[in-house]
C-alpha positions as CSV (number, residue, x, y, z in Angstrom):
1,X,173.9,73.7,137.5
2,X,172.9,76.9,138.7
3,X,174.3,78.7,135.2
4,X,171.7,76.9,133.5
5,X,168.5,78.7,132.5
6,X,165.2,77.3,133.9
7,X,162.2,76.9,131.7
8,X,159.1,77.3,133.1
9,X,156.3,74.9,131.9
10,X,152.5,75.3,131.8
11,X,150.9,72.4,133.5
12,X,147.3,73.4,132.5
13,X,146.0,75.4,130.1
14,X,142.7,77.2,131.3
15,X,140.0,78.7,129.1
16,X,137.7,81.0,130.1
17,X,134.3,81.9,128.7
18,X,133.7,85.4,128.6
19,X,131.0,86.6,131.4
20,X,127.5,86.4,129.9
21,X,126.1,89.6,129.0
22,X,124.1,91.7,131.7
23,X,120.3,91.0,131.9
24,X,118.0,93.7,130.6
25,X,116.8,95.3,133.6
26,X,113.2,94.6,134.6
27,X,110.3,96.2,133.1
28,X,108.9,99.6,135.1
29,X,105.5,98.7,136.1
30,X,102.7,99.3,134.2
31,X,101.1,102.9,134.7
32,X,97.9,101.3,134.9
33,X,98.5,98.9,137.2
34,X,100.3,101.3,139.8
35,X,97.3,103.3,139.6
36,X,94.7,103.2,141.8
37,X,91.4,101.9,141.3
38,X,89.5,105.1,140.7
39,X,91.7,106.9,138.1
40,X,92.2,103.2,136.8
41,X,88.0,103.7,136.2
42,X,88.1,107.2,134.9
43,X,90.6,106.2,132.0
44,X,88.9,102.7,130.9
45,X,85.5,105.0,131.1
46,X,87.6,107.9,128.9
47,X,89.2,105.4,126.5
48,X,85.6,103.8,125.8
49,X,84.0,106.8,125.5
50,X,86.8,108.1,122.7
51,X,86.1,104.5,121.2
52,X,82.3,104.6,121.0
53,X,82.4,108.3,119.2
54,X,84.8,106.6,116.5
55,X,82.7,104.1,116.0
56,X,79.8,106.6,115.6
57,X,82.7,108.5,113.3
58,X,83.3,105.7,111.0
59,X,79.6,104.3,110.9
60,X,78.6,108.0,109.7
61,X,81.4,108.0,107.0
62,X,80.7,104.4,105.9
63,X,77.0,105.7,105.5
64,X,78.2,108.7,103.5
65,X,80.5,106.4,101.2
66,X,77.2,103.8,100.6
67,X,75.1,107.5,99.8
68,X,78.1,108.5,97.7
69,X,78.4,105.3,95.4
70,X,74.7,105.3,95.7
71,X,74.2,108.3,94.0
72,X,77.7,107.5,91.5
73,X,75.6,104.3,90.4
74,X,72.5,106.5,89.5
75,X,74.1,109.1,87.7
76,X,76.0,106.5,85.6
77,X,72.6,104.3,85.1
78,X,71.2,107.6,83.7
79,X,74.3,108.7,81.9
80,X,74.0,105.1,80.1
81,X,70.2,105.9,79.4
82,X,70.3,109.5,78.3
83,X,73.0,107.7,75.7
84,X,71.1,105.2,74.3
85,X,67.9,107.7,74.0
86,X,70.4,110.0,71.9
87,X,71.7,107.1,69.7
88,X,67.9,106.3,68.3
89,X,67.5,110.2,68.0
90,X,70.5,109.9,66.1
91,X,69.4,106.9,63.4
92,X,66.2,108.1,63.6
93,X,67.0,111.4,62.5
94,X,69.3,109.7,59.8
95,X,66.6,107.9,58.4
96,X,64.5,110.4,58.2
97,X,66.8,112.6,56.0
98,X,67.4,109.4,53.5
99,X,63.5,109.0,53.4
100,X,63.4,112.5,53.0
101,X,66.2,112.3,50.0
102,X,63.9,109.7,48.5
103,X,60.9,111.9,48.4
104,X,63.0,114.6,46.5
105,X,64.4,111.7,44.0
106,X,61.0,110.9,43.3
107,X,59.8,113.6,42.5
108,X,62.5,115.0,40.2
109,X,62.2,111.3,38.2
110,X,58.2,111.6,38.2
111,X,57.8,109.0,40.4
112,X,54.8,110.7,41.9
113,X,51.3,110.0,41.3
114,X,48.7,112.7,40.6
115,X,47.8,113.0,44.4
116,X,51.8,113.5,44.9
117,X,52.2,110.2,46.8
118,X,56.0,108.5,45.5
119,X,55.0,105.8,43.9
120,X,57.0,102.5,44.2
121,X,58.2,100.9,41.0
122,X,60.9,99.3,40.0
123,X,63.1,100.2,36.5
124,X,61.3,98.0,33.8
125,X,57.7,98.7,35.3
126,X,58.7,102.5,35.2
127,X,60.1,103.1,31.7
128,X,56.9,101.0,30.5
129,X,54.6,103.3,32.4
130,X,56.3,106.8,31.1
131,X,55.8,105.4,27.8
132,X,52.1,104.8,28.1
133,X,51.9,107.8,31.1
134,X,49.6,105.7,33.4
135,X,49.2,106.5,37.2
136,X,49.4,109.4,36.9
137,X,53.6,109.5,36.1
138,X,55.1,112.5,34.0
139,X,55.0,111.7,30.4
140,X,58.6,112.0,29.9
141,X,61.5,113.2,31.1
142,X,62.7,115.1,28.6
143,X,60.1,117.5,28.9
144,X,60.9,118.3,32.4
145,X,63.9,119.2,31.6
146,X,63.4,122.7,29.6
147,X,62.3,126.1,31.5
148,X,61.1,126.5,35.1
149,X,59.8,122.9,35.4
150,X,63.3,121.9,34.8
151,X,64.6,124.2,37.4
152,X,62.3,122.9,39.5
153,X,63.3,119.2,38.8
154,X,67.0,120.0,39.0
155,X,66.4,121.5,42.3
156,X,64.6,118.8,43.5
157,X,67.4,116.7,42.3
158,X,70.0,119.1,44.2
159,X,68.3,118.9,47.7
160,X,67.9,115.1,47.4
161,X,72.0,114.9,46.9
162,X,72.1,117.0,50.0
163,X,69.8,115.5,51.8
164,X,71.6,112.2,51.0
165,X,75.1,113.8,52.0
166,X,73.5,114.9,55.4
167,X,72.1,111.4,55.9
168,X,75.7,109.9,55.5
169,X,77.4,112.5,57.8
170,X,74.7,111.6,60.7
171,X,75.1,108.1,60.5
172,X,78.8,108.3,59.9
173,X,80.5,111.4,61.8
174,X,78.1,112.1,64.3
175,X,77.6,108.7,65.8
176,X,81.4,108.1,65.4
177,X,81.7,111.8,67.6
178,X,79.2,111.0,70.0
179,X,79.1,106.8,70.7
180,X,82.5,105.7,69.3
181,X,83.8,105.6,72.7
182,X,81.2,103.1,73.7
């Protein structure tokens, strides 16, 4: 029985963990710590020192930003007033040239009295007073119409248009250029 081959079998099977990992070593002692009392006071006295000027640093910049947006707000405020104040110069100026316009109207149609105050009257009242030439009114029209008197009318009539047309280009192109942003 010696020609026969042996087997060998396992009476346990063993597993084995693998070995845990190393521990990190231990921390170096704190610098501070290892130091001795009096350089430990010299840096705490240093390092609050450095932290009392930044302090000072930051308080003086904070007061410069509140001057800063102080001073933004103002100019703004006055920005926003200087606006307005041009706006009614503006109209104002507007109204003025149609009021102007009017005058010359009036007194190309003979709506002026003899004093040269434009009289206020409406269409019917009008034609009824050049017919009887009260207050003052030209007699007729058509008699302003020939030589210089017409050329005088016409003129009138002329600056009145332009007048008008400068009127309409304040309260129309000008405003739009200067407040149609707002």
């Amino acid at each position: 029985m010696s020609d026969l081959p042996t087997a060998v079998i396992p009476t346990a099977v063993t597993l084995s963990t693998p070995p845990p990992p190393p521990s990190p070593p231990p921390p170096p002692p704190s610098s501070a710590h290892s130091l001795p009392n009096t350089t430990r006071a010299i840096l705490f006295t240093s390092r609050k020192n450095k932290e009392a000027s930044r302090r000072a640093r930051m308080g003086a910049e904070s007061s410069s930003s509140s001057l800063y947006w102080l001073s933004a707000r103002k100019l703004l405020t006055a920005a926003v007033l200087e606006t307005d104040r041009a706006r009614v110069i503006v109209e104002a100026r507007a109204n003025i040239e149609r009021v102007t316009a009017e005058s010359y109207e009036a007194v190309a149609n003979g709506d002026v009295d003899k004093d040269g105050k434009v009289l206020k009257v409406d269409g019917k009242k009008k034609k009824k007073e050049l017919r009887a030439g009260k207050d003052g009114l030209l007699e007729s029209r058509e008699s302003a119409d020939i030589g210089m008197l017409g050329d005088i009318v016409r003129g009138h009539n002329d600056v009145a248009v332009r007048y008008n047309e400068n009127a309409a280009w304040l309260s129309v192109e000008v405003s739009r250029a200067l407040f149609g942003c707002l």
